[in-house]
N, C-alpha and C positions, 0 to 999 in steps of 0.2 A: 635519908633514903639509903638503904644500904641494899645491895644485889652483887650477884654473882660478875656481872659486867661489870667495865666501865663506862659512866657516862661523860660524854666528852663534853658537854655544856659543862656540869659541874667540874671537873677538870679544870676546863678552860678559866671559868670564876674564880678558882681556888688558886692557881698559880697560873696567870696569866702570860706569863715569858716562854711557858711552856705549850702554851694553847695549840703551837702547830704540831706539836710533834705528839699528841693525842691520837689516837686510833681505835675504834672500836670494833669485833671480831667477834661478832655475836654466835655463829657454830664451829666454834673451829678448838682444834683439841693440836697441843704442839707436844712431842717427847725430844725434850734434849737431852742425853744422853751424856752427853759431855759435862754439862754444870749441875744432871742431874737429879732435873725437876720436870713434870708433867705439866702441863700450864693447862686447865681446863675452865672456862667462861670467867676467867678472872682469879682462880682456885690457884697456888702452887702447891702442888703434893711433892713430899719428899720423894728422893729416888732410894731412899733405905730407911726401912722399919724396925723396930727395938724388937725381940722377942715379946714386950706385953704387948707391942701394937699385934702385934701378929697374931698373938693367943686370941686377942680381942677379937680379929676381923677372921678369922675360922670358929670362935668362943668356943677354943677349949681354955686348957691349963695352962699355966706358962712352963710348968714339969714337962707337959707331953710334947708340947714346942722344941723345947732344949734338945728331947729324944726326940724328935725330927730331924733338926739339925747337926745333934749328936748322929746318928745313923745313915744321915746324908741325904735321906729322903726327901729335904728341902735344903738346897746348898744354900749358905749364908759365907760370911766372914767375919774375922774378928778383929778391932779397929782399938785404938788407943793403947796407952799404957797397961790399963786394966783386961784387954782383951775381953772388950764390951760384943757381943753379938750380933751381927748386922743382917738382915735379909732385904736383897734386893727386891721395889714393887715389883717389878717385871717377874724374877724369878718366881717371886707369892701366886702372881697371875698363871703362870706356866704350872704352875703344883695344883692348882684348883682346878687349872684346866685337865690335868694326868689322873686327878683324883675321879672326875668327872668321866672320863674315859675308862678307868678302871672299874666304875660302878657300873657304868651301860654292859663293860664287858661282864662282869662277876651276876648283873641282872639274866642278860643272855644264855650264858651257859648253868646256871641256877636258878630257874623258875621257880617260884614260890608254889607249893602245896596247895598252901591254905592262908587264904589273906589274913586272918587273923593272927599269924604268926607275927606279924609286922605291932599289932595293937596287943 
């Protein structure tokens, strides 16, 4: 049985020395900040995305990503020896959300003509 929880029977079966220190936290969403991880129903998400995670979860390019980054329109960092490319989840979330506000605004002050221009 696999799920996003844990279960604290199975837990308990599985390694029983540990059985008390079991917990379960069926809606609860934690950001730690400090080690870096999102803890959601069980899930640990990283606190930093590759540029192809990122291309993925906007699906563009991973080119038009870089020239995000590159441009600063999405602050990232650059980590290791090889000066690999980082973008923080949070900051991703903060950009989606900018982007989002910059479309209601560019909607607002640019009414479409003709619906069809959109198809």
């Amino acid at each position: 049985m696999q799920s996003g929880c844990r279960n604290a029977a199975t837990d308990a079966n599985r390694y029983p020395q540990a059985a008390h220190h079991v917990t379960t936290y069926p809606q609860i969403r934690v950001v730690d900040r400090i080690r870096g991880t999102i803890w959601d129903h069980g899930r640990v998400e990283p606190r930093f995305l590759t540029l192809a995670d990122v291309a993925e979860t906007l699906n563009i390019s991973a080119s038009q990503t870089y020239a995000l980054v590159r441009s600063g329109d999405l602050p990232a960092i650059k980590v290791g020896g090889r000066g690999q490319w980082r973008v923080e989840a949070t900051v991703l979330e903060d950009y989606i959300q900018r982007m989002y506000e910059q479309t209601r605004t560019f909607i607002a002050t640019n009414p479409a003509d003709d619906v069809t221009e959109v198809l």
